[in-house]
N, C-alpha and C positions, 0 to 999 in steps of 0.2 A: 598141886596146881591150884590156883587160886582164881574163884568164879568172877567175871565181871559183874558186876552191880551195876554200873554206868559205863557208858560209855562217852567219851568225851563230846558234846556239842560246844565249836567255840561259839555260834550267834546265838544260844542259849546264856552261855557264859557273859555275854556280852551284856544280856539282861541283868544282870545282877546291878545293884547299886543304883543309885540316883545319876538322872542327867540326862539320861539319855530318852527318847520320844517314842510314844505309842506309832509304831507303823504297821500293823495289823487292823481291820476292820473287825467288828464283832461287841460281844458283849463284857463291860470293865465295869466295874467297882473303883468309881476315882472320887477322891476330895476337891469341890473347887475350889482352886487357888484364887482367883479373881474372877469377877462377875461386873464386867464396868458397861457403861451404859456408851454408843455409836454410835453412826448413823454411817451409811451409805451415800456413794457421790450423790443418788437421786435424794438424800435427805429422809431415807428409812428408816427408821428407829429399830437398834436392835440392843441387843445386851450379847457384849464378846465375852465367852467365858476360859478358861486357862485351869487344865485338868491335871492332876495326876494318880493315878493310878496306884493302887496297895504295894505294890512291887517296885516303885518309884517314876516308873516310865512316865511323860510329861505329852500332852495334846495342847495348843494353843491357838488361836484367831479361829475358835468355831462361836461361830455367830447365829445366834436366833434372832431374825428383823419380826416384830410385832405391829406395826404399824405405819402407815406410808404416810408421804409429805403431804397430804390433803384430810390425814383424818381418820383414813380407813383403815380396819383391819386390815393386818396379813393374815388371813385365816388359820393356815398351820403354827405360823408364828404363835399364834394367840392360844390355840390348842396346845400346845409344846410347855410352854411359859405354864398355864395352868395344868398339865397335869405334874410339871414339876413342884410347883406350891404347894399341891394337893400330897406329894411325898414326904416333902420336906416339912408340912404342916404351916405352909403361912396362907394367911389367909387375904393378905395384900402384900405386895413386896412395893418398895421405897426405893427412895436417890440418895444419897450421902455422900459429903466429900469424904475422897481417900486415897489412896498412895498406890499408882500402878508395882509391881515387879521391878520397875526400872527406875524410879523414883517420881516418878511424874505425877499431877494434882488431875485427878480423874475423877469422875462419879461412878459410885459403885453402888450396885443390891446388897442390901447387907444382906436380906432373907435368904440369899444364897451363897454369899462369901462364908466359904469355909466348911461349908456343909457337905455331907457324907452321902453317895448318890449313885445308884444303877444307872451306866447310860451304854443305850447299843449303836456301836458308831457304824456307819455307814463309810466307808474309803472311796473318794472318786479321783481315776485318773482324768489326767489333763494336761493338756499342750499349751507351755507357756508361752509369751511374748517372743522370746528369743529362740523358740520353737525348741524347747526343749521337755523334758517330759516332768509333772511335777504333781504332788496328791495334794487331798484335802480330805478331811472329815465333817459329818454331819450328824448331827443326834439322831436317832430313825425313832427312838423310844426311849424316854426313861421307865427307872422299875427300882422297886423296891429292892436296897441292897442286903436286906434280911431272908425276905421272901423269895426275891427276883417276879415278881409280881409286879404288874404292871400296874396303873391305879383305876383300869377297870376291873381287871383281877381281883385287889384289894378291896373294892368297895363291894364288887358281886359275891366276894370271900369263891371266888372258883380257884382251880387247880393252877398252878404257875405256868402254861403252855407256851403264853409267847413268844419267852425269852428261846425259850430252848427251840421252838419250833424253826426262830428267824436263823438259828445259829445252824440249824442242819443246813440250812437251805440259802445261805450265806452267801454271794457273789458281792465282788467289787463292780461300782460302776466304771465303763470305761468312756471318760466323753474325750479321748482324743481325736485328731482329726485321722481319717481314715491312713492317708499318705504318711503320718506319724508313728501312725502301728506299723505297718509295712516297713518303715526304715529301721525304729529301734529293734535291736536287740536283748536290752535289760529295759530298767526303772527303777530309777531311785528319787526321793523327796526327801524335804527337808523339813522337817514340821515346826522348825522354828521361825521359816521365812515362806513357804508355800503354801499354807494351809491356813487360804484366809477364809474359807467356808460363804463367801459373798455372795450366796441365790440367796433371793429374798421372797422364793419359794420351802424355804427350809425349815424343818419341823412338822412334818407328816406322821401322824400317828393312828397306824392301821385303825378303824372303826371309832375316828372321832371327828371324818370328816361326814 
């Protein structure tokens, strides 16, 4: 009689190969595909970025806004953005034409297009227009994807805690409307078309505000 070693998972199996989208919250090791520059209906400045992940799985329309239509920071925004630079090693990031995913003439970060990058995502449900149920994700922290090191970690040279702290202690946010939990039964998203990450509160990074 012969021992199992595995047993079958087919939504395991489903992960294999390209194509298919990060729907789990928590902490990824992705390459950004694109890093194009936004703005929001209020005329927010953000930078959309387009993830994938070591394993192939794909995140898209998570938005960092850094700055508002009058001037001002968005204070996480601006936290978020630099502790990513501080990772990635640039020390200004820039505009550049360049070619969305889909062919289109967009401005893009180079300083980040392409680059290799710990980020711990945060998943929030939500009740769409059509009152239907739909996710999004949000950067909670990037980190070093050597270390897993955060880059006050790095700079303090302390022990990697964060990452792994935020990951025991892990919950999805749920901002559906109450009457919406109550009715559904599942939840499923789309993270090609529902996960436009639009708070222009987004990019909170424990002990930088």
């Amino acid at each position: 009689m012969n021992n199992a070693i595995i047993t079958y998972n087919q939504e395991e199996g489903l992960k294999a190969g390209g194509g298919n989208f990060i729907s789990d919250g928590g902490a990824y090791i992705v390459k950004i595909l694109e890093a194009k520059y936004t703005k929001a209906k209020t005329n927010t400045s953000g930078i959309e970025f387009s993830l994938e992940s070591k394993d192939g799985q794909k995140a898209n329309y998570i938005t960092v806004y850094y700055v508002k239509a009058d001037g001002e920071p968005v204070k996480g925004g601006m936290s978020m953005l630099n502790a990513m630079m501080g990772l990635v090693g640039a020390n200004t990031i820039t505009s550049a034409n360049g070619r969305s995913q889909d062919g289109k003439d967009i401005f893009i970060c180079p300083e980040f297009t392409g680059k290799t990058i710990g980020m711990f995502l945060q998943k929030s449900l939500y009740t769409k227009s059509d009152g239907s149920d739909g996710y999004k994700f949000d950067i909670r922290v990037p980190f070093d994807p050597a270390t897993s090191k955060t880059l006050r970690e790095k700079i303090g040279n302390d022990q990697p805690k964060t990452i792994e702290n935020m990951t025991n202690s892990y919950k999805d946010k749920d901002e559906r409307t109450q009457q919406q939990q109550q009715n559904t039964g599942g939840f499923a998203g789309d993270m090609q078309h529902d996960s436009s990450g639009m708070n222009q509160d987004n990019g909170y990074i424990p002990g930088f505000d």
